[in-house]
LUMKE-536442 format. One record per residue: x, y, z of N, C-alpha, C in turn. Coordinates in nm, 2 decimals. Each point is the difference from the previous one (the first is absolute). Layout:
REM residues N
PT     nxx     nyy     nzz    caxx    cayy    cazz     cxx     cyy     czz
PT       X       Y       Z       X       Y       Z       X       Y       Z
...
END
This chain:
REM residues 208
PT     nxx     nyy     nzz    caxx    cayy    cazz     cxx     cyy     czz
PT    0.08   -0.12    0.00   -0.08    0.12    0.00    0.08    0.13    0.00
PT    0.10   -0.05    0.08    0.09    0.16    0.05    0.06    0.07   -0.12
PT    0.02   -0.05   -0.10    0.09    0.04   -0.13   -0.09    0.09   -0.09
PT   -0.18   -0.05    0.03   -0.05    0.06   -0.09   -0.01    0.16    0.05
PT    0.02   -0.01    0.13   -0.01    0.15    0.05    0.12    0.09   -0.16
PT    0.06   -0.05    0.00    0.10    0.11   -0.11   -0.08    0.02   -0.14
PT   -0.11   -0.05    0.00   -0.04   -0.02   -0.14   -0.14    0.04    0.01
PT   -0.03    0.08   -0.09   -0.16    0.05   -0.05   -0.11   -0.06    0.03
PT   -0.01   -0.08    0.09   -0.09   -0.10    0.00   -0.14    0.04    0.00
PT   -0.05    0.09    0.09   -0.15    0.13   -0.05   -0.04   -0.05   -0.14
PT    0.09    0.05   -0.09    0.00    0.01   -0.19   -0.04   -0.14   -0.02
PT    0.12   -0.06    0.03    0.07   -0.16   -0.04   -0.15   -0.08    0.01
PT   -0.03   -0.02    0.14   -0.08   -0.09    0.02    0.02   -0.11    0.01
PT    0.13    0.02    0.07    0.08   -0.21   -0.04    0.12    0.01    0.11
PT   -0.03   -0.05    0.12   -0.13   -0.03    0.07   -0.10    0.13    0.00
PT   -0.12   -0.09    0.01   -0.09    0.12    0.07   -0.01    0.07    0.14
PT    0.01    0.11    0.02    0.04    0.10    0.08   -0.07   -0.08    0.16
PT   -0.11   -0.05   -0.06   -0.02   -0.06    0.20    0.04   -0.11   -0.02
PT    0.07   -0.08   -0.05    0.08   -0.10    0.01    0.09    0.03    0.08
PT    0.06    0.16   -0.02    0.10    0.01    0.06   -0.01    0.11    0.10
PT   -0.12    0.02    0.06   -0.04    0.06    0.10   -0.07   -0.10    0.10
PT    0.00   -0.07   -0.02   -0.02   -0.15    0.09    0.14   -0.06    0.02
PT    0.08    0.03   -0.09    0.14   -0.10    0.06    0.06    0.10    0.13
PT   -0.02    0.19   -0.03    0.08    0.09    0.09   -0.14    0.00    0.10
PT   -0.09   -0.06    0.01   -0.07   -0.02    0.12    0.07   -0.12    0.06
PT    0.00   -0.10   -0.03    0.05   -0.12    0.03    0.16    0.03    0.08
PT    0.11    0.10   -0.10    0.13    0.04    0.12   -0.06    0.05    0.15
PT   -0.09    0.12   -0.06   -0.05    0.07    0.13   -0.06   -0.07    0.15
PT   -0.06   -0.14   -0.05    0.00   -0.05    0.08    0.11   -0.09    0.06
PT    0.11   -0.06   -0.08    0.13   -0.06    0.02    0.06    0.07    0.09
PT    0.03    0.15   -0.02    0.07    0.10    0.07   -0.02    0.01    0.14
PT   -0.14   -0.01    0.06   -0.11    0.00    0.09    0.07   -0.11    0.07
PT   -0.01   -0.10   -0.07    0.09   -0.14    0.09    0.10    0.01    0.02
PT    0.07    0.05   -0.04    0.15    0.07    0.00    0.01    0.06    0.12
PT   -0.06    0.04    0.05   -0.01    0.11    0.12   -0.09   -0.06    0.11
PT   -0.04   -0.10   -0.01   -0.02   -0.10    0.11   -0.18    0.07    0.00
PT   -0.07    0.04   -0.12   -0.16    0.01    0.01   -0.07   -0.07   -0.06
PT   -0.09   -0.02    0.05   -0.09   -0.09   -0.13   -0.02    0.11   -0.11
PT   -0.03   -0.15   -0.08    0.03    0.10   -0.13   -0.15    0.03   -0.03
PT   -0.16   -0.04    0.04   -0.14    0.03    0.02    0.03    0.16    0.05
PT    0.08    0.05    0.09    0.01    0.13    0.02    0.05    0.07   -0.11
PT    0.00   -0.02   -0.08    0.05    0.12   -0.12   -0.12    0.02   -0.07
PT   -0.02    0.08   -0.03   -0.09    0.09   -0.13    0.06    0.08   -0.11
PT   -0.02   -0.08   -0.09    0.08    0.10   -0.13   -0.16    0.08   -0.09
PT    0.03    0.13    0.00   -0.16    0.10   -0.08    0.05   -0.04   -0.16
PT   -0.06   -0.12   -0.04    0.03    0.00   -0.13   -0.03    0.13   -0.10
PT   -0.08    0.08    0.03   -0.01    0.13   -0.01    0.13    0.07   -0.07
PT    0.06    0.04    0.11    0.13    0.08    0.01    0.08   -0.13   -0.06
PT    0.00   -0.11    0.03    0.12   -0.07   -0.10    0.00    0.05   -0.11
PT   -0.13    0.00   -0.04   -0.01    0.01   -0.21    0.07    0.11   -0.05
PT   -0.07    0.13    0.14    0.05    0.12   -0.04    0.16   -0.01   -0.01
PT    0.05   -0.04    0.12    0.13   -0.02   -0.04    0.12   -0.06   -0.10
PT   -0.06   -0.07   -0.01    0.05   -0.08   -0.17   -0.04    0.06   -0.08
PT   -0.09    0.05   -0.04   -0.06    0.02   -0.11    0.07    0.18    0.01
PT    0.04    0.07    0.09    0.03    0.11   -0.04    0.19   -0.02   -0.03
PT    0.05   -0.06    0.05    0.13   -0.08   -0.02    0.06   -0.03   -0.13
PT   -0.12   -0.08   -0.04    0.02   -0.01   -0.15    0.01    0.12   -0.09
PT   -0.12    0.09    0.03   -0.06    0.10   -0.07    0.17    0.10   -0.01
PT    0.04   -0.03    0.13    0.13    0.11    0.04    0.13   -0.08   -0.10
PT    0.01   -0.11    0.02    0.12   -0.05   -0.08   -0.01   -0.03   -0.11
PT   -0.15   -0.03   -0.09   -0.01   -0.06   -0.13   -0.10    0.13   -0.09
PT   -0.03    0.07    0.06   -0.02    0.09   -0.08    0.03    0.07   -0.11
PT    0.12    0.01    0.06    0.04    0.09   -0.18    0.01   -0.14   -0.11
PT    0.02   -0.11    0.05    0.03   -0.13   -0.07   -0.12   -0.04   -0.09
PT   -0.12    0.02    0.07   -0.07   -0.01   -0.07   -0.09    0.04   -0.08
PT    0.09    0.18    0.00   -0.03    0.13   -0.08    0.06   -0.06   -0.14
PT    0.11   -0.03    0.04    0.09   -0.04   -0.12   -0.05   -0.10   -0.08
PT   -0.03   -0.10    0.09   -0.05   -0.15   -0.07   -0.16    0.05   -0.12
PT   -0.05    0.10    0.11   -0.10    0.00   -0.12    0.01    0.10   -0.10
PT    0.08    0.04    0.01    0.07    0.11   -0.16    0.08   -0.07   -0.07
PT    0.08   -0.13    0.02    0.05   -0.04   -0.04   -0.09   -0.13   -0.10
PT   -0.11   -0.01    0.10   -0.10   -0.08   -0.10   -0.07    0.06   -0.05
PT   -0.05    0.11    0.03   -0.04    0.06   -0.14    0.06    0.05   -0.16
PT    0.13    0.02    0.01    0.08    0.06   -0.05    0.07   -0.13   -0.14
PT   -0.05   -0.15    0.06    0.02   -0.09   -0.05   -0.13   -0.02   -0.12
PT   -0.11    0.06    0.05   -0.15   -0.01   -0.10    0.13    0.13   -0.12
PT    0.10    0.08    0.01    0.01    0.12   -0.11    0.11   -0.10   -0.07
PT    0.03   -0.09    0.01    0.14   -0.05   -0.06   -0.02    0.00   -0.13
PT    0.08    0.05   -0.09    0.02    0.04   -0.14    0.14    0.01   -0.04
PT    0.04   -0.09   -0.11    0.10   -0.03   -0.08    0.10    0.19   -0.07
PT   -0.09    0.07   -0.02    0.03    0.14   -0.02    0.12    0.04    0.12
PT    0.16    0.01   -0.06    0.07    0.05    0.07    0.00    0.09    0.08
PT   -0.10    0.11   -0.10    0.00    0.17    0.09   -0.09   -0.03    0.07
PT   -0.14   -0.08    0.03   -0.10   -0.01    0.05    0.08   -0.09    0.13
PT    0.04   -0.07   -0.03    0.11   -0.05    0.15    0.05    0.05    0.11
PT    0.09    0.10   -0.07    0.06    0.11    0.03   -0.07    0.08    0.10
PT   -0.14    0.07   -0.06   -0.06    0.07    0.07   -0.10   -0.06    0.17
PT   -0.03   -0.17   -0.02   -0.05   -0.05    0.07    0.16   -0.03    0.12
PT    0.09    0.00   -0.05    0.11   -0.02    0.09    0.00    0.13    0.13
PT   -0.01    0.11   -0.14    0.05    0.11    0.07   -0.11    0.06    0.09
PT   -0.16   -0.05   -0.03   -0.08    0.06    0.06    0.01   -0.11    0.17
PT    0.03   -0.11    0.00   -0.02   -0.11    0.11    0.14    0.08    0.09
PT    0.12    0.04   -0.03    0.07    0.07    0.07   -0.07    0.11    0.07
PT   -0.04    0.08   -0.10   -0.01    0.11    0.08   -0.14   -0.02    0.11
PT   -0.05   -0.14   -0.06   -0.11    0.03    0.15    0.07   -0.08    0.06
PT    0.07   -0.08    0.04    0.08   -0.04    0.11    0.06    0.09    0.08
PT    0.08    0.11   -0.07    0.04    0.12    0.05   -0.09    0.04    0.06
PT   -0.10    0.05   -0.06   -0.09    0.08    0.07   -0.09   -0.07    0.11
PT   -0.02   -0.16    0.03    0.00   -0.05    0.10    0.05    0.03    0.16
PT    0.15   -0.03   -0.07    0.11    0.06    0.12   -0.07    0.12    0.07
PT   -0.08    0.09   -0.10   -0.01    0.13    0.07   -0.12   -0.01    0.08
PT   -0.04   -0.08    0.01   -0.19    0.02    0.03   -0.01   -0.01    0.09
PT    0.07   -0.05    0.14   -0.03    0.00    0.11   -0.02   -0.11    0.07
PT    0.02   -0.09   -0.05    0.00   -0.14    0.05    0.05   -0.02    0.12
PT    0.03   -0.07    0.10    0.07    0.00    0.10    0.11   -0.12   -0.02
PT   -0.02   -0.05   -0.15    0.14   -0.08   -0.04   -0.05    0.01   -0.18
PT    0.07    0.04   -0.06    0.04    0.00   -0.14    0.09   -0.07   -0.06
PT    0.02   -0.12    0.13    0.05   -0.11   -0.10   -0.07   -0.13    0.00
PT    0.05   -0.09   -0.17   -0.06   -0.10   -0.01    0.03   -0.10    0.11
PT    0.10   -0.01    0.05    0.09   -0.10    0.10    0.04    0.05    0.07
PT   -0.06    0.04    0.09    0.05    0.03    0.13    0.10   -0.08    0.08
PT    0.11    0.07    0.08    0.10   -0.10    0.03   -0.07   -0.05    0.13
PT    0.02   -0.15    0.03   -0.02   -0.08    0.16   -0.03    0.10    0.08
PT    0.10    0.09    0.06   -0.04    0.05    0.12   -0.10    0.10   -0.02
PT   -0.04    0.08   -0.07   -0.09    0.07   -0.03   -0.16   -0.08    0.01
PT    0.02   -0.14   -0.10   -0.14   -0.04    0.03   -0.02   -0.05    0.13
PT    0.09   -0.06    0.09    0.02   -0.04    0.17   -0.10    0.13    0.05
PT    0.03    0.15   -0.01   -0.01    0.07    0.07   -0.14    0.04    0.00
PT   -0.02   -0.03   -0.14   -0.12    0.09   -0.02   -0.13   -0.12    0.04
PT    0.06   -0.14    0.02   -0.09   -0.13    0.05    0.03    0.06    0.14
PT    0.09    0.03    0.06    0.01    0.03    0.16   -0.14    0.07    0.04
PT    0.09    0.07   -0.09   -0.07    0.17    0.02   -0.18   -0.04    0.02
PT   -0.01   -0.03   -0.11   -0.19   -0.01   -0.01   -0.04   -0.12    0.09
PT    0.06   -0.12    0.03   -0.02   -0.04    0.13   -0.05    0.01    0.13
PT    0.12    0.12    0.02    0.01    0.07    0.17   -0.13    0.12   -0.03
PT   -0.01    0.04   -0.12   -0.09    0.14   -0.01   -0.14   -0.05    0.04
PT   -0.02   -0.13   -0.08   -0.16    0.01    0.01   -0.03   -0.16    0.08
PT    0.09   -0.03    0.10    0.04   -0.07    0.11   -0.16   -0.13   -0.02
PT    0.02   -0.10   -0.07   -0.08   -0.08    0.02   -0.02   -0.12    0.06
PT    0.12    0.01    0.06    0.03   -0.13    0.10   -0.02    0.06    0.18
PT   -0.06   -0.09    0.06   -0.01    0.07    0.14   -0.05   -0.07    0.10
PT    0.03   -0.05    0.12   -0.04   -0.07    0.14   -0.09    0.01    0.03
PT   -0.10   -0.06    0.03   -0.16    0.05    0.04   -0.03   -0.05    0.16
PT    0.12   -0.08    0.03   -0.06   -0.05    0.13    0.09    0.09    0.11
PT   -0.10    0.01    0.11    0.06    0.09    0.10    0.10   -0.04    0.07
PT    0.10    0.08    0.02    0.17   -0.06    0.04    0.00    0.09    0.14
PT    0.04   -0.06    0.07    0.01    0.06    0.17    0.15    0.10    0.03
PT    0.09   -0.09    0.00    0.14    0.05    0.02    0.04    0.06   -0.11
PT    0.11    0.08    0.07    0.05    0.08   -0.12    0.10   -0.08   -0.12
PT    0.08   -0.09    0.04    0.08   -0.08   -0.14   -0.16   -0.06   -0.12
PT   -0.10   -0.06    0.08   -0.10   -0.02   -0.08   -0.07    0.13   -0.11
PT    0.03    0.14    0.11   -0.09    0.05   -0.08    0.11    0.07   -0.11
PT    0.13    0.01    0.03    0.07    0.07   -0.15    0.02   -0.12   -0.07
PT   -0.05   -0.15   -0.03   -0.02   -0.09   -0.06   -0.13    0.04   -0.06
PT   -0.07    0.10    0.04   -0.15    0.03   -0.07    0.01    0.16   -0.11
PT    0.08    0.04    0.11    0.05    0.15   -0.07    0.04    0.00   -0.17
PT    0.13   -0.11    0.03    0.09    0.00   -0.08   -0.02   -0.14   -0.11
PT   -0.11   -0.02    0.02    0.01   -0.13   -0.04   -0.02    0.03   -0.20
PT   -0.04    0.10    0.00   -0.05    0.03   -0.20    0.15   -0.01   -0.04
PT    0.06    0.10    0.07    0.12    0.05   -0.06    0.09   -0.13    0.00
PT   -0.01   -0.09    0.06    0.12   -0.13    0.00   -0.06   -0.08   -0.09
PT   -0.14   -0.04    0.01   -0.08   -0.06   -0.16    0.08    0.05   -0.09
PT    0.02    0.13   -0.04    0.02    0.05   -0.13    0.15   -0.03   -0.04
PT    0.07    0.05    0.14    0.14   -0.02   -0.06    0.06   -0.13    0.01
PT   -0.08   -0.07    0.02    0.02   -0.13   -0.02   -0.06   -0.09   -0.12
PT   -0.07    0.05   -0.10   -0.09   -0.02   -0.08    0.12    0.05   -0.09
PT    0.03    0.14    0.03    0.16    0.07   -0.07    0.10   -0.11   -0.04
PT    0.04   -0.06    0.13    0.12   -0.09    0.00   -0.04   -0.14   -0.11
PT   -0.12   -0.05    0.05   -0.04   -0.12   -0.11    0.02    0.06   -0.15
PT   -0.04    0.08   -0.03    0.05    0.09   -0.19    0.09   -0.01   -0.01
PT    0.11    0.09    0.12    0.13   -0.04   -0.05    0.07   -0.12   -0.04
PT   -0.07   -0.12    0.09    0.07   -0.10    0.02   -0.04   -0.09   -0.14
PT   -0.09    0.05   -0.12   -0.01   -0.10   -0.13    0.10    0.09   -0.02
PT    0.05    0.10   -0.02    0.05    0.09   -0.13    0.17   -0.06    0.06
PT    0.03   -0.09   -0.11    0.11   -0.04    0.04    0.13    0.01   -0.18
PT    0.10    0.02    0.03    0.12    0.02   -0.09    0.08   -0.11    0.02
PT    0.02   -0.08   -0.08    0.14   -0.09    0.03    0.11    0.01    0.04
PT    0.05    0.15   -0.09    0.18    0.04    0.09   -0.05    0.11    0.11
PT   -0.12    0.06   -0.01    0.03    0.10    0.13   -0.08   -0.04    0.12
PT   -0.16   -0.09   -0.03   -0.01   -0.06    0.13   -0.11   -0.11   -0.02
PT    0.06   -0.11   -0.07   -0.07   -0.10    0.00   -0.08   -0.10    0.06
PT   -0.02    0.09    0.17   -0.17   -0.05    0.07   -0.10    0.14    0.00
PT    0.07    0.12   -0.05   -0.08    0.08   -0.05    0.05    0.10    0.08
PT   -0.08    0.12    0.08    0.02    0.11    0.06   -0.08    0.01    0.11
PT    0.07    0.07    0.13   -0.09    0.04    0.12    0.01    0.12   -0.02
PT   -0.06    0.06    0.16   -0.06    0.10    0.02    0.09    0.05    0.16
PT    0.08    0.08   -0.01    0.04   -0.01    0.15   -0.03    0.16    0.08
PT   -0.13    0.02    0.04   -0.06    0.11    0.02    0.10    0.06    0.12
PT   -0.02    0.13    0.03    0.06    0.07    0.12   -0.12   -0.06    0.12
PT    0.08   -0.03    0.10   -0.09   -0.02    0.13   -0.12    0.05    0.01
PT    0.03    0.13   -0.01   -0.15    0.12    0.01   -0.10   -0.01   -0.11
PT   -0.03   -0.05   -0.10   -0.06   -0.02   -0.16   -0.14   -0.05    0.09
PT    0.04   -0.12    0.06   -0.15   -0.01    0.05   -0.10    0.09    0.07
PT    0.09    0.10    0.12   -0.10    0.06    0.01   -0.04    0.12   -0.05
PT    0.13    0.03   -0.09   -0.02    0.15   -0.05   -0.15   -0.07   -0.13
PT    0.02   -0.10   -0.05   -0.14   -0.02   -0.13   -0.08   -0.02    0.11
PT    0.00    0.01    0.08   -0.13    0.01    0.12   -0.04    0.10    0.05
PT    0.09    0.05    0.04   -0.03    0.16    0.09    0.00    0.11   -0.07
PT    0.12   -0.01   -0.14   -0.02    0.12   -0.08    0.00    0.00   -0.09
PT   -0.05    0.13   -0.14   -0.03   -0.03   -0.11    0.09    0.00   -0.10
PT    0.06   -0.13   -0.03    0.12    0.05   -0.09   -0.05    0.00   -0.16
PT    0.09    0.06   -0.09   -0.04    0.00   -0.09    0.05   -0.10   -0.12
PT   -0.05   -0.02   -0.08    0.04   -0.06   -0.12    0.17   -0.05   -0.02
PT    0.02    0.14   -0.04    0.14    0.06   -0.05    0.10   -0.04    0.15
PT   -0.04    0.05    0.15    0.08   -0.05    0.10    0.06   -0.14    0.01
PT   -0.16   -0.06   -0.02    0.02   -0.17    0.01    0.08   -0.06   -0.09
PT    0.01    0.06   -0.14    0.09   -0.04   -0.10    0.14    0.04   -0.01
PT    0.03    0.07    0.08    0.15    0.11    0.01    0.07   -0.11    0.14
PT   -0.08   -0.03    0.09    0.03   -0.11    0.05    0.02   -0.14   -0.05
PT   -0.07   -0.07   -0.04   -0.01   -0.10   -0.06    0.12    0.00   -0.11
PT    0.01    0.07   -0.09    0.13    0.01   -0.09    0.11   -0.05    0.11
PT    0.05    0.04    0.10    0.08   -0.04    0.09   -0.01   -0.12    0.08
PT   -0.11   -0.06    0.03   -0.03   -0.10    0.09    0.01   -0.15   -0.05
PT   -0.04    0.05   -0.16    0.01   -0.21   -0.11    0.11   -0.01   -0.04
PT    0.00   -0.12    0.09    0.13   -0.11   -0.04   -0.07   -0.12   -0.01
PT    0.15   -0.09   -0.09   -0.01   -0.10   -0.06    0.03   -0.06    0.17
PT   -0.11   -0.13    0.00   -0.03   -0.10    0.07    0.13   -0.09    0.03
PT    0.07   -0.04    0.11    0.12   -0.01    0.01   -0.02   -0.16   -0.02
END
């Protein structure tokens, strides 16, 4: 499942998108046992999940799939006419160019790894759809309730990393080695996009 996170899947439709919003319910409650809770205590707002994938995508595959469909249209103009080439060449550049300009919050087709990591972080912790519902008494219980979205996520983070693997540079794939504080600053405060990514650039490494 974890691999399709890098991939258009919204568009694709392969898997289908609650296929794989049933599998990140299914960690959420893994995580839950991880931390010594039942895992009946979790509630994930399928709600805000969707929102969150589905704006994710919107954020990293968008201009991609500005392109993909000018690119398929552009394919209905194909004509043997050199100059007529020519001009379909030069007109597909300049709206790529003029892409770049439009305001996208990524203007590229391929976004590099840590960028898409961030922006999955990011919309994760934003519209927090993982969360403890049973009432916790002591305090180690209850920052196990506090904190519990933000460790779903960046652990959901680490499984992505861990398909995207290279043979000479890290052939079980890549982690995630957050600063101590990441948990509760994506808890307590609002970080942004661009933060999370300026970080992250720094934090993935190859899987030792």
């Amino acid at each position: 499942m974890a691999h399709y996170l890098l991939t258009d899947f919204v568009n694709s439709g392969s898997p289908p998108m609650r296929k794989i919003m049933e599998d990140l319910c299914e960690i959420a409650h893994k995580c839950a046992q991880k931390i010594g809770l039942d895992k009946n205590a979790v509630k994930v707002n399928a709600l805000y999940l969707a929102l969150a994938l589905e704006r994710y995508t919107r954020d990293i595959f968008g201009c991609k799939r500005i392109v993909d469909f000018i690119e398929t249209r552009f394919e209905d103009l194909s004509t043997s006419d050199p100059e007529s080439k020519n001009k379909i060449e030069k007109l597909k550049k300049d709206m790529r160019e003029e892409l770049e300009k439009s305001g996208l919050r990524i203007s590229s087709n391929d976004p590099k790894l840590h960028k898409k990591c961030a922006f999955l972080l990011y919309n994760l912790t934003f519209f927090r759809p993982f969360c403890i519902t049973a009432e916790l008494n002591d305090v180690p219980e209850r920052e196990k309730k506090t904190y519990f979205n933000a460790c779903v996520s960046v652990y959901i983070t680490n499984l992505v990393l861990a398909t995207v693997g290279n043979p000479k540079l890290a052939p079980r794939g890549y982690e995630f080695s957050p600063n101590p504080d990441l948990i509760r600053n994506l808890t307590l405060r609002t970080l942004t996009r661009s933060g999370i990514e300026e970080m992250m650039q720094y934090a993935i490494r190859p899987k030792p």
